[in-house]
Legacy VTK file of the C-alpha trace (Angstrom):
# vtk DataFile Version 3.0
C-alpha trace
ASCII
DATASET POLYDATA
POINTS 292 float
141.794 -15.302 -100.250
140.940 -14.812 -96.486
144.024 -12.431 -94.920
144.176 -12.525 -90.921
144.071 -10.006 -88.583
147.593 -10.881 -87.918
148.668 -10.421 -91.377
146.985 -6.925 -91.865
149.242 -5.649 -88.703
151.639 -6.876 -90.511
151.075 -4.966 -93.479
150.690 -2.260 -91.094
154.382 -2.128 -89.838
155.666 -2.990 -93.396
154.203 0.287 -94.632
153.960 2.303 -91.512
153.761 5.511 -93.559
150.924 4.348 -95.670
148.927 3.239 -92.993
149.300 6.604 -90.387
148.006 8.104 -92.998
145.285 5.746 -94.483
142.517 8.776 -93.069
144.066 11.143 -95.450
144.905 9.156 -98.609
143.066 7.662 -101.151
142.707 3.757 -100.207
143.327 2.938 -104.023
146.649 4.830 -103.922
147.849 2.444 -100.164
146.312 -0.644 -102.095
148.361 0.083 -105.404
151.615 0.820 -103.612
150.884 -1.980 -101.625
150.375 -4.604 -104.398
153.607 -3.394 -106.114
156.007 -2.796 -103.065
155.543 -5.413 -100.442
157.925 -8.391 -100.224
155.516 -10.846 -99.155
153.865 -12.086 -102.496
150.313 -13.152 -99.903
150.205 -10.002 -99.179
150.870 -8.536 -102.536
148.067 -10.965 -104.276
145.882 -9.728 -101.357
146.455 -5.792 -101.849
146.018 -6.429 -105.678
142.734 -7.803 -105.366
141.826 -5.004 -103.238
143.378 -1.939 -105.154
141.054 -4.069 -108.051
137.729 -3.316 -105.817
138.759 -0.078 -105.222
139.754 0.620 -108.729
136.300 -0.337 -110.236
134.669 1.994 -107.314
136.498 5.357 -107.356
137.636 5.586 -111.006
134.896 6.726 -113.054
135.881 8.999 -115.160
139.195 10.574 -117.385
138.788 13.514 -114.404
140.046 10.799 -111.994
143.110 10.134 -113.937
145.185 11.819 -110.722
144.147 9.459 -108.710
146.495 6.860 -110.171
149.379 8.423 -109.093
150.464 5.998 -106.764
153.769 4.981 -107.562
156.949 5.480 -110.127
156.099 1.733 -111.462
152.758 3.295 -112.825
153.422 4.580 -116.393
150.845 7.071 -117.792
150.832 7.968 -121.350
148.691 10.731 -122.923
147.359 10.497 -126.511
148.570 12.539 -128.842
145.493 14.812 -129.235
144.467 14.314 -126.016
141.564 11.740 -126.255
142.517 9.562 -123.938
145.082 8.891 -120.885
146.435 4.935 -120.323
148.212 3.500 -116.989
149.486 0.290 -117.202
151.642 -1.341 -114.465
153.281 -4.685 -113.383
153.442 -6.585 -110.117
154.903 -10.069 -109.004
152.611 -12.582 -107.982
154.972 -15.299 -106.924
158.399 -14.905 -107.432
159.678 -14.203 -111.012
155.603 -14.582 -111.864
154.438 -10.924 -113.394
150.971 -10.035 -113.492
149.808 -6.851 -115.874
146.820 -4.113 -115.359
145.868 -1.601 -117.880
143.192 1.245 -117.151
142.132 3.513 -120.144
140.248 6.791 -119.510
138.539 8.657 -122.309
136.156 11.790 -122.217
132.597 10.781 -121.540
133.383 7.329 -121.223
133.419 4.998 -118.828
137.033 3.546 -117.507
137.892 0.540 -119.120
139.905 -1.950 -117.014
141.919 -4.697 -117.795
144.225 -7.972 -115.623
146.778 -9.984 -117.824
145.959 -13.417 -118.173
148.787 -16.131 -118.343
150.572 -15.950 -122.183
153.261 -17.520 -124.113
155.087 -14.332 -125.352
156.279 -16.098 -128.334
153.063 -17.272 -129.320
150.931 -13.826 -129.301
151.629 -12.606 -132.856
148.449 -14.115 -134.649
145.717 -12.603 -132.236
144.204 -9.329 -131.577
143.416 -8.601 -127.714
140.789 -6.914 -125.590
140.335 -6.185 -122.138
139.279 -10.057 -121.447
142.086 -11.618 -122.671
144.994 -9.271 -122.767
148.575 -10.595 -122.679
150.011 -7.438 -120.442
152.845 -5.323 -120.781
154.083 -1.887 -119.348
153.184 0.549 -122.281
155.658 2.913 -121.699
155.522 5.334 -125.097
153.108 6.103 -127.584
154.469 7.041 -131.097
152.991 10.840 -131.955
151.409 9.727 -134.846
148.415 7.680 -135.568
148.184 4.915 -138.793
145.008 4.554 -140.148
143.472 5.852 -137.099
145.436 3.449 -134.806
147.774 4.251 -132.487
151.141 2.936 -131.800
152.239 1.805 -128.203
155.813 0.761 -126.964
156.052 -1.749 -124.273
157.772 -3.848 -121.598
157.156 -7.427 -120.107
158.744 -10.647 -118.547
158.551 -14.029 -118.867
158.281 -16.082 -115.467
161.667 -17.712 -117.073
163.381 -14.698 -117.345
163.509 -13.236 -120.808
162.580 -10.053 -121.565
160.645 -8.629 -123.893
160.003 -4.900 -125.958
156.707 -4.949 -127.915
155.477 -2.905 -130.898
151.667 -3.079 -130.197
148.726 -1.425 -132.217
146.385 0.109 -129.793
142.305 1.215 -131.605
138.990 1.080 -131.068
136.446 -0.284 -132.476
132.306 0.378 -131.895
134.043 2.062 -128.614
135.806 -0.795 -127.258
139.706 -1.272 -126.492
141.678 -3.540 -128.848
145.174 -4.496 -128.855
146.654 -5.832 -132.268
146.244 -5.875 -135.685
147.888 -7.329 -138.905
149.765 -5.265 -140.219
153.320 -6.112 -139.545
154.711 -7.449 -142.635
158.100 -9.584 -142.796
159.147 -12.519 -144.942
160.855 -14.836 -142.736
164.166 -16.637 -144.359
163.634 -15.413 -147.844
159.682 -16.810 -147.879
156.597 -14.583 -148.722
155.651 -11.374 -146.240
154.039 -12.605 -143.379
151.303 -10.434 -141.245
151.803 -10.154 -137.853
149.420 -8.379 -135.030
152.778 -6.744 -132.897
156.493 -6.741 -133.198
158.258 -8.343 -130.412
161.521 -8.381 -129.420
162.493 -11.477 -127.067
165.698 -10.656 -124.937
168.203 -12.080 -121.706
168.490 -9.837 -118.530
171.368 -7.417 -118.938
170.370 -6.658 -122.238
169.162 -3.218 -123.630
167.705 -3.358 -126.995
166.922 0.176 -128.057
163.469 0.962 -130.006
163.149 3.883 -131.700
160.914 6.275 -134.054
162.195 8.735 -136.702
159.004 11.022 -137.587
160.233 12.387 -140.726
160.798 9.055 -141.995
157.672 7.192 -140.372
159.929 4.332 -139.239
160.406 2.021 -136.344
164.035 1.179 -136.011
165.141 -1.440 -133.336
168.067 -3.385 -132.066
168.531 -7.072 -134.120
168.739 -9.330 -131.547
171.266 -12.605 -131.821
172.017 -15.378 -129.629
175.269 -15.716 -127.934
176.575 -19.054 -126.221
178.718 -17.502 -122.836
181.293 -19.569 -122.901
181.918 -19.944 -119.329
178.402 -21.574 -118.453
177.056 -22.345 -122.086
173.980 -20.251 -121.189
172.508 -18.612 -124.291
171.900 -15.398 -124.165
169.820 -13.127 -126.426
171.458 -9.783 -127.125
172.134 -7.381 -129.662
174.776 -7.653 -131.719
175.146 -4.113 -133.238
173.097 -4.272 -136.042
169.542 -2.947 -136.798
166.256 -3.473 -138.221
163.236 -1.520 -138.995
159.744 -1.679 -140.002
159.019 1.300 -142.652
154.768 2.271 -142.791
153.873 1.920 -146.221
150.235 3.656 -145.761
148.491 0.595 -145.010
151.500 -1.976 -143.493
154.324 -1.843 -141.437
156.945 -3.749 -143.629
160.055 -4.939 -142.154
163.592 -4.127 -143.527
166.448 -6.139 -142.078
168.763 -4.080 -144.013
168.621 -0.748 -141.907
172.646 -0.070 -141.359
174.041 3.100 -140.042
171.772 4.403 -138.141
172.342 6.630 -135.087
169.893 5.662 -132.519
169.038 7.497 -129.419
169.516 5.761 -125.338
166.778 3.150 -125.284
163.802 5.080 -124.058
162.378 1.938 -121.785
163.878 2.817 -118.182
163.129 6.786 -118.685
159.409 6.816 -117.516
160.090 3.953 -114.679
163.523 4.917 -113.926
163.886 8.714 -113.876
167.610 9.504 -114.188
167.133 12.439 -112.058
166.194 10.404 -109.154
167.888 7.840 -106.949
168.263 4.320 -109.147
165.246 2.206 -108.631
164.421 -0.945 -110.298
161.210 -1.728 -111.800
158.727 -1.696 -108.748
160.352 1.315 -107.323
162.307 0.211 -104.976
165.896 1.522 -104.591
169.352 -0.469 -106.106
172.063 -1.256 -104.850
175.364 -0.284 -106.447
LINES 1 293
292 0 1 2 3 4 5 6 7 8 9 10 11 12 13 14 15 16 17 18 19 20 21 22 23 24 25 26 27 28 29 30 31 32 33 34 35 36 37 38 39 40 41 42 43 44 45 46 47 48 49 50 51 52 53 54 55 56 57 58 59 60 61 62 63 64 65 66 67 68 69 70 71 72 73 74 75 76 77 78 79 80 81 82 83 84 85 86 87 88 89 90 91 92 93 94 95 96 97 98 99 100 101 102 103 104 105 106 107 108 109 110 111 112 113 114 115 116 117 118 119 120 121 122 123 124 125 126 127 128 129 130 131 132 133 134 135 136 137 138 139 140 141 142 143 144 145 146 147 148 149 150 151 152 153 154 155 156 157 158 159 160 161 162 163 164 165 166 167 168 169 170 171 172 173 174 175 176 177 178 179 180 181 182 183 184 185 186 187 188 189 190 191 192 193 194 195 196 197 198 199 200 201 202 203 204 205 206 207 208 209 210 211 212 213 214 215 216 217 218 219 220 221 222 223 224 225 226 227 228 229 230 231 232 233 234 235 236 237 238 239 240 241 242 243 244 245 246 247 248 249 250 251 252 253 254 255 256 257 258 259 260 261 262 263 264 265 266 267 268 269 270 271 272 273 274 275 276 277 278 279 280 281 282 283 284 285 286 287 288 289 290 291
């Protein structure tokens, strides 16, 4: 995409701040704040392909990691025993259209980068992803544990349509590439046989908050069962939870779903904490602040 002359000036007064002080800043931290933070979605594809040249050019190493610091909507997580460091993030292309980036940094490795391409969140629970074809999501906690060497991520994304959705994704690697996904999910489905699955996902309506959780001691996911609801003043259905809960239990080699789980105290749903610091003014997802 060709941007005029015009259009950069523009960008100019939109981020005044960003752009005074261009000569002192990292250009991949104005590009990344620019991608996520500017209202005109142009503008926004044309910063993102930017911060994506810049990205490839100036992050080389895991001892560049600071240099993703750009903005709130940028969710680092660290592993566990400190192998690696992931960012992932989200912008809007067009409106209500999300895009996804990922970059993972490991010691004495080079930075692996990957864009979302365009998926059907209900139908990406038979495939295992790399950083070609990833689906993209916010990963916004890592369970402190590993299974079988894999890791366990947490994670955020929306649907062009609206619906929401928390993910249980397996996160290895393999001959020293990423992969996302892998079958081990277990669940029989209406009474049938267990079923493998390569993530967990949890499809939802705005306004809800479906907590997922992780109990250690017990090596168990627990997570809010999610029902649909017909709102009986505009027959819209909405998917929300309906006070009950399920869980997946690790067995050693599976993670086998019980749709029993009752009783269970479960913490504040962990998803805004990283994006959403409660400490700091309200801000929705790209940072910007919220009106009351």
């Amino acid at each position: 995409m060709r941007i005029s002359f015009l259009k950069i000036l523009a960008l100019s007064f939109i981020h005044p701040t960003l752009c005074t002080a261009q000569n002192e800043i990292d250009s991949l931290r104005f590009w990344g704040d620019a991608m996520i933070s500017l209202s005109s979605p142009e503008l926004r594809e044309y910063a993102a392909t930017e911060f994506n040249k810049n990205l490839r050019r100036k992050i080389r190493g895991i001892e560049d990691s600071s240099r993703m610091r750009f903005h709130p909507s940028v969710i680092r997580i660290d592993a566990p025993d400190n192998s690696f460091v992931l960012y992932t993030w989200q912008r809007e292309a067009q409106a209500g259209n999300y895009r996804y980036g990922f970059c993972m940094l490991r010691e004495g490795q080079d930075p692996v980068i990957g864009q979302s391409a365009p998926r059907n969140y209900r139908k990406v629970n038979y495939e295992r992803f790399d950083k070609n074809n990833w689906y993209g999501a916010i990963y916004y906690k890592l369970l402190p544990d590993t299974f079988n060497g894999n890791y366990i991520l947490l994670g955020y994304s929306q649907s062009s349509d609206g619906t929401r959705h928390r993910i249980i994704e397996v996160l290895g690697f393999e001959g020293g590439n990423i992969f996302f996904g892998a079958p081990v999910f277990a669940k029989a489905n209406q009474g049938g046989p267990l079923e493998k699955y390569y993530r967990a996902i949890l499809h939802y309506s705005p306004g809800a908050q479906p907590v997922i959780t992780y109990d250690p001691s017990l090596k168990q996911i627990v997570y809010d069962h999610i029902s649909s609801f017909s709102d009986p003043r505009t027959g819209e259905v909405i998917l929300a939870q309906d006070g009950t809960f399920e869980a997946y239990d690790w067995s050693g080699n599976l993670w086998v779903h019980n749709p029993y789980l009752q009783g269970h105290p479960l913490d504040q749903a962990p998803i805004e904490k990283p994006v959403l610091d409660k400490d700091r003014p309200k801000r929705d997802l790209f940072g910007r602040p919220q009106k009351n």
